[in-house]
C-alpha positions in Angstrom: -175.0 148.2 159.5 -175.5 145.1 157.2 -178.4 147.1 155.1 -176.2 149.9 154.9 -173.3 147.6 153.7 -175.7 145.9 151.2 -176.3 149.5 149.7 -173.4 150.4 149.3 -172.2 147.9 147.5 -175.4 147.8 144.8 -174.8 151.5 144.9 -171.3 150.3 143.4 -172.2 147.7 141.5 -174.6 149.7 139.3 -172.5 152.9 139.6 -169.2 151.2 138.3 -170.9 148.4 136.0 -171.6 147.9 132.4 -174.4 150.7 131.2 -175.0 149.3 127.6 -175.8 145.5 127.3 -173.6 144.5 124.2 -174.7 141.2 122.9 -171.5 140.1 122.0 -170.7 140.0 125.7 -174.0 138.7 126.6 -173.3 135.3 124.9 -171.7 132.7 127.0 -168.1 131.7 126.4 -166.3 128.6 127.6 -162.5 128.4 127.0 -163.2 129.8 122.9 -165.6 126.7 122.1 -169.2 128.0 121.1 -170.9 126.2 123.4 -173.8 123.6 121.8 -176.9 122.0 123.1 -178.7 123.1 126.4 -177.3 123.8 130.2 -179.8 122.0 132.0 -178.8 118.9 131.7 -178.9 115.8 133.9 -176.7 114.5 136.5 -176.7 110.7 137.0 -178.1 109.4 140.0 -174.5 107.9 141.2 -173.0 111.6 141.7 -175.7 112.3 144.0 -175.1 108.9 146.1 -171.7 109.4 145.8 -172.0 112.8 147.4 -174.4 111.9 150.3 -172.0 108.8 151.6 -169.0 111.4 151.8 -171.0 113.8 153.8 -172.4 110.9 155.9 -168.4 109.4 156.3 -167.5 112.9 156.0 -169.4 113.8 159.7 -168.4 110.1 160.7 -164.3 111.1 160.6 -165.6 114.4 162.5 -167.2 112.4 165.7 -164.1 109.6 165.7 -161.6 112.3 165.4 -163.5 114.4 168.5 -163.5 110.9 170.5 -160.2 109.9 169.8 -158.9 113.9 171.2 -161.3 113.0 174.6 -160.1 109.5 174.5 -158.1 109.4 177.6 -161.3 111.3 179.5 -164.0 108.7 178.7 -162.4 105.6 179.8 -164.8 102.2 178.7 -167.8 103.8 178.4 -166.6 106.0 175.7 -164.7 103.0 173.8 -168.1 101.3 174.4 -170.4 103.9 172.7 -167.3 104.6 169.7 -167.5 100.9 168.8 -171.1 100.9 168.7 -171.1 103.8 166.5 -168.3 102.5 164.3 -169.8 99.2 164.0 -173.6 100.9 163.2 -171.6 102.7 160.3 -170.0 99.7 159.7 -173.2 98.1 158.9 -174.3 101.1 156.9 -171.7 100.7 154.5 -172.6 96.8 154.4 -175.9 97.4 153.3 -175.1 100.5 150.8 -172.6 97.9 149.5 -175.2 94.6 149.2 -177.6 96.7 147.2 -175.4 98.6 144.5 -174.5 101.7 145.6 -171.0 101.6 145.2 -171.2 100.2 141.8 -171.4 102.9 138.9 -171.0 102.5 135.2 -172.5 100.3 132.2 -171.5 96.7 134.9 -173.3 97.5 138.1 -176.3 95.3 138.8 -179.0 97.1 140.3 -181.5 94.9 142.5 
């Protein structure tokens, strides 16, 4: 059924699309600027940090809000294993802090 829906729409796609390449419309266009200077450039190191701490907290809020829904159900040892895991993340962000990682721009020290 997937094949067949994956035909179908190719079928369409070539049926109903453009039969001439015009290369007026094959040049890229960006709000009316011409666009300058290669696409492949490079992202700064920082956006990639800054991305993998908000999917590591991001997962983080996920578990603590899960726990605090069953709170009631896991008596001590729950608020036991919770702080642990809060205070292992806690130290995570410590030592992402001590060496930099939430510094970006021209002032950070690196060491």
């Amino acid at each position: 059924m997937v094949l067949g829906l994956v035909a179908l729409l190719l079928f369409f796609a070539s049926w109903l699309g453009e039969k001439k390449s015009n290369p007026e419309k094959l040049r890229p266009y960006e709000s009316g600027i011409i666009p300058t200077g290669s696409a492949r450039l490079r992202y700064p190191v920082p956006f990639f940090l800054v991305a993998i701490f908000f999917l590591i907290f991001d997962v983080e809020a996920a578990y603590i809000f899960s726990w605090a829904i069953s709170y009631d159900s896991l008596g001590w040892a729950g608020w036991l294993q919770i702080s642990f895991f809060i205070f292992v993340l806690l130290l995570g962000l410590l030592y992402i802090w001590k060496k930099g990682g939430l510094e970006w721009g021209p002032t950070s020290k690196k060491n």
